[in-house]
N, C-alpha and C positions, 0 to 999 in steps of 0.2 A: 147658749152663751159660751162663747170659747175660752178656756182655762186659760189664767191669766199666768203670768213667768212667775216663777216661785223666787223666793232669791232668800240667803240665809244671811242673819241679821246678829252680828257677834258685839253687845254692846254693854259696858257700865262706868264705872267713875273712872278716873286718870288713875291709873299703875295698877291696874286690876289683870293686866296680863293678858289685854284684849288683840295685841299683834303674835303673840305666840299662838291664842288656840283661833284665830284667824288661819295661817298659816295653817295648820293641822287641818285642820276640816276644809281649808281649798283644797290639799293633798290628797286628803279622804276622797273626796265628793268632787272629785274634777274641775275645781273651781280657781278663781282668779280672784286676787282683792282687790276691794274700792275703797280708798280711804276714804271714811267720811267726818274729816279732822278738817275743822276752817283756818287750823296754822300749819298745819303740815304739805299743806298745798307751795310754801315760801320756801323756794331753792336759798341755801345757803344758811338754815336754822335749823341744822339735825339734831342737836342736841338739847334744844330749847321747847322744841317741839314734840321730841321724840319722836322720832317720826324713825321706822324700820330701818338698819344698814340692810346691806346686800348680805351679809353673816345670817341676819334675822328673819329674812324671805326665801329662804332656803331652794332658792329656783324659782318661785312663784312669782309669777307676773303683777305686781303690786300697782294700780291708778290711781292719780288724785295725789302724789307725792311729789313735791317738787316742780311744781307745775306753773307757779307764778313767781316775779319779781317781786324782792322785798316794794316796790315801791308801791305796785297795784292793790287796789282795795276792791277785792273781790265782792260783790254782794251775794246774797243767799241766793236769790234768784241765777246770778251767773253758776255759781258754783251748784246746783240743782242740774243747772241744763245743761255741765262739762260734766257730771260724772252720769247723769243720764244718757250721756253719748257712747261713755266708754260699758255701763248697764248694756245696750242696744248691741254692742262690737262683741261684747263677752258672747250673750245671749244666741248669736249669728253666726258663733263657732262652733255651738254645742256644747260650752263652756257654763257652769253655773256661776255667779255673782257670788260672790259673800264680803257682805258690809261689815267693814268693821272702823267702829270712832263713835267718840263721846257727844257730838256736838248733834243732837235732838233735836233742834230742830230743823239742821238739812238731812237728815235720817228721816223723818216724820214726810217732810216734804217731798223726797226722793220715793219714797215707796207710794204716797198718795198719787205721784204725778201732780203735785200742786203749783199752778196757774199763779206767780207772784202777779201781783198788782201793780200798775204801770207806774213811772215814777223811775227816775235814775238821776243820783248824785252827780254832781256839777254838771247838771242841765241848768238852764232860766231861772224853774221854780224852786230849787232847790238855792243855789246864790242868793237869791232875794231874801229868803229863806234866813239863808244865813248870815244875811247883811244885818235885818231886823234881829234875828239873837244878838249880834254883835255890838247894834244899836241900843233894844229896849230891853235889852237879856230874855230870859226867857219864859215871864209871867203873863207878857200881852200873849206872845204864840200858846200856852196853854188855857188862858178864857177864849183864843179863838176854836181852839180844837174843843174845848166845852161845849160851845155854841154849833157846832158843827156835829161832834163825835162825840156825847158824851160817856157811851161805852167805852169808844178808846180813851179817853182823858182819865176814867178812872182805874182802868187797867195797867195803863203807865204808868210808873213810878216816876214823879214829880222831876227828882234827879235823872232821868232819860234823858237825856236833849235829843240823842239822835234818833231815838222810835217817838219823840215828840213830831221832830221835826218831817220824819217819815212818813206817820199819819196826815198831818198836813200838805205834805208833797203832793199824797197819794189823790186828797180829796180836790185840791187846785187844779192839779193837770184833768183829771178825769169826771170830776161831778159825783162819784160815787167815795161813801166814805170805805175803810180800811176795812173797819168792824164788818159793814155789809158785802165788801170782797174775800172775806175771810170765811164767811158765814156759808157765801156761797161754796165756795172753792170744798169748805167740808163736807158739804150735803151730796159732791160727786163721788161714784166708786170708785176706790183709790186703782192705782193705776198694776200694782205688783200683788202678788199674794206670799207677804210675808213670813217668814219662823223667826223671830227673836231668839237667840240665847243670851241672858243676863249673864255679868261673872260679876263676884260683889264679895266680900267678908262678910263672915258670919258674925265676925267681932270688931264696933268701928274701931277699936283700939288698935287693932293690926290694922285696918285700912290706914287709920295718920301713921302706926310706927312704918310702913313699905312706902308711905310717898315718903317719909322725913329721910328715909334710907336712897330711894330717886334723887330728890334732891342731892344730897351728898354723891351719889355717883356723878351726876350731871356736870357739879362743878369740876371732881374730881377730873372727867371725862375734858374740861376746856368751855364748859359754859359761862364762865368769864369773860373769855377771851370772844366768844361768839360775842354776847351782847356788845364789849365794846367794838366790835366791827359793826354791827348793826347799827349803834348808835352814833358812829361813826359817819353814815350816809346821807346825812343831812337829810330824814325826812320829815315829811311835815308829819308836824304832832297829833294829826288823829287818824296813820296811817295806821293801818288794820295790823301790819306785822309787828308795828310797838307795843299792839294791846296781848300778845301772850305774853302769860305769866313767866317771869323772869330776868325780864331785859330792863323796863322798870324799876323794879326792885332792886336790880345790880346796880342801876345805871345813878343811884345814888350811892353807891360806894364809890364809883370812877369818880364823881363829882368832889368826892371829899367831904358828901352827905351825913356816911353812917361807915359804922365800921365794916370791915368786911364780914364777920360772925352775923352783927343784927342783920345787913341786906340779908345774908342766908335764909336767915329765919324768916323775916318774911317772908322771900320764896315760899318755903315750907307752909307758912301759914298762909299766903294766897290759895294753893295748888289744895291745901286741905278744905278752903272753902268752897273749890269751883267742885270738887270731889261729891261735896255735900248738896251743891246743887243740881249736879249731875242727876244726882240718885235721886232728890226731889222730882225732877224730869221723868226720869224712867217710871219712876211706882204709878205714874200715873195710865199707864200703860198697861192693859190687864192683862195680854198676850204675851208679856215675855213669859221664859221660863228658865229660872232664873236656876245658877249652880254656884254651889255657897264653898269659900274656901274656909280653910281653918289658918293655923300661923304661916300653914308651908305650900304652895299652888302646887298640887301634887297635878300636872297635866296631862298623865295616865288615866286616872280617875273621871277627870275631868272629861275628856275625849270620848270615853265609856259611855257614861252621863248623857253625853252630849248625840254619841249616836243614837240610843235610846230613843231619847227623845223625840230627834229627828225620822224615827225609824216608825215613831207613832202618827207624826203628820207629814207620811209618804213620800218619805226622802230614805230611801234603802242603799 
């Protein structure tokens, strides 16, 4: 069986410091990053997204940043098969890959090589779709996906409209439901042969006090002023680049919502919960290996650590 591309895998919650020791270990280890961030992809939201300056890639060839218009609504699927292309380009120079971003599951899917399931927003079934939510809202579409899926109906959370709506997409166009395309899709060998490295706090107290401190740089930085450009663009409301955290949140201060200190906070307090789900994500994960910081991201240390590690599952 021929050894499948290694690719090294730098991942954990937002503000864990995962674009710095990204960089480092491309440096290291000849490698190129892939962002695998589903907002960092939107030219024109650096700050909102965090997404690396040119200061912060220190030369390194960084993909997956800046890549789409605020207006496109990337799906998982698209975004799997654009950063698999640039996987393939690295791979073909003699270049190693290293992943780095929070968003688990186009990471999860990227290294599986996983086969989404057919089905694309503003197709036929999908409009109808959304005529009937607009119609009977959305308790007829989940007894149909009952009757159809009942695995997926109780895996979804009630409030989902959009993996409601997904699952019934998937199962109208195709005959097959979501559950049974998934099921399969895991039962194949994943497509890379990954190394995770985890970065996370040892103490969740320092993880909320360094976002609460991001945040405050953010704004500091004109994150204000991004959001109300964004919100500015007249786009439709369940475009994919309104849903990072931030723009929301501010865009009730420009309204004359909330003051401008509360929007902050909520910032703060959104970013701390995606944080928390982040890490939910990962622990499920039994292959990372994970490197614990204390109050200060000492990334000396860390880089040590990290060869190590690396140095045990034959990456010298």
């Amino acid at each position: 069986m021929a050894e499948k591309p290694k690719l090294l895998c730098v991942v954990g919650p937002t503000a864990c410091g995962k674009t710095r020791m990204g960089v480092l270990l491309a440096k290291r280890y000849g490698g190129e990053v892939v962002s695998v961030d589903s907002m960092q992809i939107y030219r024109g939201l650096p700050i909102g997204t965090a997404a690396p300056t040119a200061e912060e890639m220190e030369g390194v060839p960084h993909h997956m940043v800046a890549v789409a218009d605020v207006r496109e609504s990337w799906s998982a699927a698209r975004f799997v098969r654009e950063a698999d292309r640039c996987i393939q380009d690295i791979l073909a120079r003699g270049r190693r890959p290293v992943l780095v971003g929070g968003t688990g599951l186009y990471l999860d899917a990227l290294v599986a090589g996983r086969d989404f399931a057919a089905g694309s927003a503003g197709g036929e079934v999908r409009a109808a779709l959304q005529q009937r939510l607009e119609q009977e809202g959305i308790e007829p579409l989940l007894r149909q996906l009952r009757e159809v899926d009942p695995a997926a109906a109780d895996r979804i959370p009630q409030g989902d409209v959009k993996r409601i709506l997904r699952a019934l997409e998937v199962y109208l166009e195709t005959g097959e439901t979501i559950t049974a395309h998934n099921a399969a899709d895991r039962a194949r060998e994943r497509k890379y042969d990954p190394v995770y490295l985890g970065l996370a706090f040892r103490d969740r107290a320092d993880m909320r006090a360094r976002i609460n401190r991001r945040v405050d740089e953010m704004v500091d930085h004109g994150l204000l002023e991004e959001a109300r450009w964004l919100l500015g663009q007249d786009l439709p409301r369940d475009c994919t680049a309104l849903q990072a955290i931030g723009y929301k949140e501010l865009g009730a201060y420009l309204r004359g919502e909330a003051a401008l200190g509360q929007a902050v906070e909520e910032v703060k307090l959104r970013s701390r919960q995606y944080a928390k789900r982040q890490l939910t994500w990962l622990r499920r994960n039994g292959e990372i290996h994970w490197i614990f910081w204390d109050k200060v991201l000492d990334f000396d240390k860390a880089l040590q650590e990290a060869t190590e590690i690396l140095a045990v599952q034959g990456l010298g």
